[in-house]
Gaussian input, Z-matrix of N, CA and C with variables (Angstrom, degrees):
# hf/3-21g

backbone

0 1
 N
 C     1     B1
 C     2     B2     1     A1
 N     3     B3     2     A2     1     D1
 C     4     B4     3     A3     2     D2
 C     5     B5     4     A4     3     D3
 N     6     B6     5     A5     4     D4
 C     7     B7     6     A6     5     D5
 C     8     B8     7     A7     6     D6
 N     9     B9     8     A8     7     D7
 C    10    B10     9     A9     8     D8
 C    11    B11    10    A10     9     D9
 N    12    B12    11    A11    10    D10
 C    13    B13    12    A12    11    D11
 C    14    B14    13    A13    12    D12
 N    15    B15    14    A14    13    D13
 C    16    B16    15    A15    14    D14
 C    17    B17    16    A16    15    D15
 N    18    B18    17    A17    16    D16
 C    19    B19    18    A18    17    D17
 C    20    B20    19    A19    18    D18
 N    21    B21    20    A20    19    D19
 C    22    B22    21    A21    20    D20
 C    23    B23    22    A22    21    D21
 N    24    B24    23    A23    22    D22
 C    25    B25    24    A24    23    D23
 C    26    B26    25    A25    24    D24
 N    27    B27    26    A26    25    D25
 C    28    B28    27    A27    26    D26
 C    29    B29    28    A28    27    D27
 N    30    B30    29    A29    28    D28
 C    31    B31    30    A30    29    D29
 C    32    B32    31    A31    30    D30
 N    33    B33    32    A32    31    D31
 C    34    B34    33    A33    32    D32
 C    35    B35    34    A34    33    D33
 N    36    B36    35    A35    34    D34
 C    37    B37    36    A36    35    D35
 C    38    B38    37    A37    36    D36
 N    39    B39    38    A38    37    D37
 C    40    B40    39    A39    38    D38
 C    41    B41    40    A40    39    D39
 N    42    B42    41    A41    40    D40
 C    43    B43    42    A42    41    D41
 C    44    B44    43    A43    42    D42
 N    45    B45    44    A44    43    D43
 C    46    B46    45    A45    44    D44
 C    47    B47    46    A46    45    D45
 N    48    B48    47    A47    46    D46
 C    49    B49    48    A48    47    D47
 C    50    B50    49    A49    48    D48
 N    51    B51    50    A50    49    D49
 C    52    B52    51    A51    50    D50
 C    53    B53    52    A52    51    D51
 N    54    B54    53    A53    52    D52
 C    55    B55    54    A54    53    D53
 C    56    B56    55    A55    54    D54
 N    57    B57    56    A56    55    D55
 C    58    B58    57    A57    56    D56
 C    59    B59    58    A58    57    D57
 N    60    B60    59    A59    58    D58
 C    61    B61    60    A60    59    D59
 C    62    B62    61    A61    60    D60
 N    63    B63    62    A62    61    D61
 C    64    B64    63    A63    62    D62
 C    65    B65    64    A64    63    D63
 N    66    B66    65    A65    64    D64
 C    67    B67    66    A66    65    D65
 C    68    B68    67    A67    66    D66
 N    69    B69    68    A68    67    D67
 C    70    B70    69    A69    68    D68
 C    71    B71    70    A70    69    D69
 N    72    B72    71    A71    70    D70
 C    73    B73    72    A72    71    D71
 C    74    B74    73    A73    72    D72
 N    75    B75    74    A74    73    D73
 C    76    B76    75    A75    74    D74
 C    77    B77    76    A76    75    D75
 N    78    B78    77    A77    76    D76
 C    79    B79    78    A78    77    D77
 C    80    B80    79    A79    78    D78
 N    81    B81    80    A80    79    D79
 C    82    B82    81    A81    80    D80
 C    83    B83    82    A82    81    D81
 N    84    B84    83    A83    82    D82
 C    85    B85    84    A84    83    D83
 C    86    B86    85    A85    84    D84
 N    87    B87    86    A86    85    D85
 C    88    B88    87    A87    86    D86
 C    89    B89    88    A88    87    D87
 N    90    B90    89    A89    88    D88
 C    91    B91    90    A90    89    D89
 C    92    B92    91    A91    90    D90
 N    93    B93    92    A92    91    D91
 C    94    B94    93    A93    92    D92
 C    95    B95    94    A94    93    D93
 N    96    B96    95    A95    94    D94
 C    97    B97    96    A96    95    D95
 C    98    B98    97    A97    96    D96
 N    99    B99    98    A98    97    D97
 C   100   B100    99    A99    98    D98
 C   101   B101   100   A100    99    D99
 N   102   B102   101   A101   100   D100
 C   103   B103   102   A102   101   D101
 C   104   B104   103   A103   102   D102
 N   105   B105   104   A104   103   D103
 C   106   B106   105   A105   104   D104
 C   107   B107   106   A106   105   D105
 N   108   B108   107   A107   106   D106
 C   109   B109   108   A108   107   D107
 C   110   B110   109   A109   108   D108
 N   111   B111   110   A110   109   D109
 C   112   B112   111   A111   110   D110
 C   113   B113   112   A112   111   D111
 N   114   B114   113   A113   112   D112
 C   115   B115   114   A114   113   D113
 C   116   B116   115   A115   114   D114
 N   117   B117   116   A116   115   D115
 C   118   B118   117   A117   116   D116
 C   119   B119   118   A118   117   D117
 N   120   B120   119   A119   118   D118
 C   121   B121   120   A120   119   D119
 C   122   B122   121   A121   120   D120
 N   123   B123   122   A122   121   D121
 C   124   B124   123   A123   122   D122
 C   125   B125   124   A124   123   D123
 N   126   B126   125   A125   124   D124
 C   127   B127   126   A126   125   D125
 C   128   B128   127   A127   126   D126
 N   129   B129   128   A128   127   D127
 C   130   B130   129   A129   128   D128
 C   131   B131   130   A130   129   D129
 N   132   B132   131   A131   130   D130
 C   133   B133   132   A132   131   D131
 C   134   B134   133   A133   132   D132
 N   135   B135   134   A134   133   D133
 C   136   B136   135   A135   134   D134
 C   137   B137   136   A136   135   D135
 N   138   B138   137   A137   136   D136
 C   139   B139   138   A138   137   D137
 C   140   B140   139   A139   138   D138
 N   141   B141   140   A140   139   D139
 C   142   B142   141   A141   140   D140
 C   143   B143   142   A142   141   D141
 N   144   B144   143   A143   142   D142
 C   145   B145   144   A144   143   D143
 C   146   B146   145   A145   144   D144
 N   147   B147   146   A146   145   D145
 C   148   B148   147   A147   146   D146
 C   149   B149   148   A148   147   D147

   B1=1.4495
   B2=1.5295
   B3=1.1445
   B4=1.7625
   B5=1.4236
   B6=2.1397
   B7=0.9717
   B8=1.6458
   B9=1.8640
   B10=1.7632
   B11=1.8503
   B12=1.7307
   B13=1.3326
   B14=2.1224
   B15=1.3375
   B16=1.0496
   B17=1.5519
   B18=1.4880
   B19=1.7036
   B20=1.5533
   B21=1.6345
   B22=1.3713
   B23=1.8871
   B24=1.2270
   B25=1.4522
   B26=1.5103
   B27=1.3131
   B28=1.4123
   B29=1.6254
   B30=1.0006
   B31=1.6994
   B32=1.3382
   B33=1.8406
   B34=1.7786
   B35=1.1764
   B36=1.5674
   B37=1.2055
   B38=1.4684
   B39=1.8781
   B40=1.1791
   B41=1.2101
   B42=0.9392
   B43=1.6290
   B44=1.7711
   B45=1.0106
   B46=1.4069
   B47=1.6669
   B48=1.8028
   B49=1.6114
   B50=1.7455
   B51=0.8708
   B52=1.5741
   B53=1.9194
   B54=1.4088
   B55=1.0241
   B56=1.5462
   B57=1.2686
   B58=1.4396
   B59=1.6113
   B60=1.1758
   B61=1.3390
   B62=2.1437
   B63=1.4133
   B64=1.3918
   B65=1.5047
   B66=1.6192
   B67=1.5121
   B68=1.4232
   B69=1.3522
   B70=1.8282
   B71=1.4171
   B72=1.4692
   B73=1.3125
   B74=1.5028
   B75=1.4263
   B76=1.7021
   B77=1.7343
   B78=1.4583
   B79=1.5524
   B80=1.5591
   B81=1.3892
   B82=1.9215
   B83=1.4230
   B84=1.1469
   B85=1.5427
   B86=1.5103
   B87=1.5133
   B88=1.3830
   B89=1.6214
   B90=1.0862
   B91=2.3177
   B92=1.9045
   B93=1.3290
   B94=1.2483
   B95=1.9754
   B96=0.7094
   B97=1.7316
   B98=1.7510
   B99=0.8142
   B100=1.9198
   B101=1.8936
   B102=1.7935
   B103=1.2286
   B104=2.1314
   B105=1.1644
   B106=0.8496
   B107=2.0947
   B108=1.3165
   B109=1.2071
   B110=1.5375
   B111=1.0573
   B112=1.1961
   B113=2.0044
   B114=1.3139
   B115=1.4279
   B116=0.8346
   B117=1.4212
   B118=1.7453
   B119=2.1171
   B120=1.7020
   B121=1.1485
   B122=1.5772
   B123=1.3028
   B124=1.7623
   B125=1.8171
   B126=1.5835
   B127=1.0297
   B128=1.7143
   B129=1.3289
   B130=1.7325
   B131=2.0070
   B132=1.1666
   B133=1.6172
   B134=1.3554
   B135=0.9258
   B136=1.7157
   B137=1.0454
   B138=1.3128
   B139=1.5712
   B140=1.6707
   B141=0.7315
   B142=1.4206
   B143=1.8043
   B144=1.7893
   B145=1.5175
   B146=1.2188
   B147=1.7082
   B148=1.0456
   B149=1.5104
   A1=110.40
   A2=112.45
   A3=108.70
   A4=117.60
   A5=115.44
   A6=88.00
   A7=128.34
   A8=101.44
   A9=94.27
   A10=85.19
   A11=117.85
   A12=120.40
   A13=96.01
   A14=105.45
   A15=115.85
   A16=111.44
   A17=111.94
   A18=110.23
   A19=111.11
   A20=119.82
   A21=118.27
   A22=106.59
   A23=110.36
   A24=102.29
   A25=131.93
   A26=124.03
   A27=163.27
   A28=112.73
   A29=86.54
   A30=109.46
   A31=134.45
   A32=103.17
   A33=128.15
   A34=105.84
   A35=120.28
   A36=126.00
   A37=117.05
   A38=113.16
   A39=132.86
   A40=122.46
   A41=121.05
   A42=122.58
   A43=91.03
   A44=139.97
   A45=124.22
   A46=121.14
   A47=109.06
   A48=103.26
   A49=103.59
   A50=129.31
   A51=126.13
   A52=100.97
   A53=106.43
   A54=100.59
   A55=135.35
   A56=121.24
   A57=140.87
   A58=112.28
   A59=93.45
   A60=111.81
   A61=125.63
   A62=109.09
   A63=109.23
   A64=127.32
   A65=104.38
   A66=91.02
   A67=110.58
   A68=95.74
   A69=102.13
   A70=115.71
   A71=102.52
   A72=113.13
   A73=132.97
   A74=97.54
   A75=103.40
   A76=102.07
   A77=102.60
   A78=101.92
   A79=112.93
   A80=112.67
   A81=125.93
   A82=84.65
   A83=139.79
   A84=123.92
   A85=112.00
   A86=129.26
   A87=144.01
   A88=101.89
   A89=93.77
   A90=102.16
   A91=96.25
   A92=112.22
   A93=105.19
   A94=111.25
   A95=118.57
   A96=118.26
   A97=90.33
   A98=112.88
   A99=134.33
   A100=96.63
   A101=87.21
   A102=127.26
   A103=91.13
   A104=122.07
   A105=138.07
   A106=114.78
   A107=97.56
   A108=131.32
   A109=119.60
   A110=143.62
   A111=165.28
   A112=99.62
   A113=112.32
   A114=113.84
   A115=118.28
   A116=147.69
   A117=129.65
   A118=88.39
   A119=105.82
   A120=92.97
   A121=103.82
   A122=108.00
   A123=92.61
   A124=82.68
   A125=118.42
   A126=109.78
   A127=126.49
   A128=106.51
   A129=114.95
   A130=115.82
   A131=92.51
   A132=95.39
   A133=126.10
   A134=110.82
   A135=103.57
   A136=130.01
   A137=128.96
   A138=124.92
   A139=104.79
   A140=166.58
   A141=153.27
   A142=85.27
   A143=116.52
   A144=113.69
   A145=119.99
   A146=116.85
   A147=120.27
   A148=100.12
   D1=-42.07
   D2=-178.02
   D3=-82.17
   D4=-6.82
   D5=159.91
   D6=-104.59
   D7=22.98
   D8=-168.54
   D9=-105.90
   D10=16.87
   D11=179.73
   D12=-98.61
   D13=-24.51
   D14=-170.75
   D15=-83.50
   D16=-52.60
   D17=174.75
   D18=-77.67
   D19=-11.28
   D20=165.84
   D21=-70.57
   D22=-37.10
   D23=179.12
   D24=-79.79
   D25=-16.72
   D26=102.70
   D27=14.73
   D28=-93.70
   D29=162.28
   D30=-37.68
   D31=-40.38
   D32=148.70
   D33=-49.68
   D34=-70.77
   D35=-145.27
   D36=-63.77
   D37=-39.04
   D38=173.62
   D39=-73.70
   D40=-17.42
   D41=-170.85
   D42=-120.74
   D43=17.72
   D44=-176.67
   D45=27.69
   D46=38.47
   D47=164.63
   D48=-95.69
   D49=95.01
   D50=-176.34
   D51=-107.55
   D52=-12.76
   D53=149.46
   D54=-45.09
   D55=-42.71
   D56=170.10
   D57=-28.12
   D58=-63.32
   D59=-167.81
   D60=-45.10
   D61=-45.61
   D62=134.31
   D63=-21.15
   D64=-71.83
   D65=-158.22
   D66=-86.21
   D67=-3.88
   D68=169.21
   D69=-55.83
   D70=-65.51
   D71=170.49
   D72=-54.43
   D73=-15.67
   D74=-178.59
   D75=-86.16
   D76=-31.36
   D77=-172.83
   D78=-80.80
   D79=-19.75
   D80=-175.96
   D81=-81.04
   D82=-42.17
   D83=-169.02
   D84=-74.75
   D85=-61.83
   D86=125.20
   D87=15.97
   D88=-100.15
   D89=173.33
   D90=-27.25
   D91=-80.57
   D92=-155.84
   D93=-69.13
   D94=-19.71
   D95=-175.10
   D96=-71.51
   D97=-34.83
   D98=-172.76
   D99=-43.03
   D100=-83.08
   D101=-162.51
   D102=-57.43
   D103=-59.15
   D104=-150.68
   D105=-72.74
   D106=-33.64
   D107=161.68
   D108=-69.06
   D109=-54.11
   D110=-178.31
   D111=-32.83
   D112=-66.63
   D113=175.50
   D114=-68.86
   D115=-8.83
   D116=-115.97
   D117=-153.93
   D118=155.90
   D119=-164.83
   D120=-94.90
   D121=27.64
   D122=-173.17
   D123=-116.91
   D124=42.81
   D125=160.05
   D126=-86.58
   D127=-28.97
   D128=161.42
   D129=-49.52
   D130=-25.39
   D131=162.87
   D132=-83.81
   D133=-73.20
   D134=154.65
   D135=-19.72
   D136=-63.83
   D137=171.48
   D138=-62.13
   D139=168.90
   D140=137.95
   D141=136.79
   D142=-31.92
   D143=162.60
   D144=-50.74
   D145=-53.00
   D146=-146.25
   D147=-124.39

């Protein structure tokens, strides 16, 4: 994991898309509120976000 965090940052650095990095983070948060929500009872809240 730290090294596809490492050639993903790499890849920023060289190519000057640092734009990326936002929607990376918007989509890793996205995945886990997802995943994380799914069992748990404050999942009727969550949906009611989106």
């Amino acid at each position: 994991m730290i090294d596809l965090i490492g050639d993903l940052w790499g890849f920023m650095k060289a190519r000057k898309k640092f734009w990326l990095a936002p929607i990376i983070a918007v989509l890793l948060l996205l995945g886990a509120l997802i995943v994380f929500a799914q069992g748990s009872a404050v999942a009727p809240f969550i949906y009611t976000l989106f």
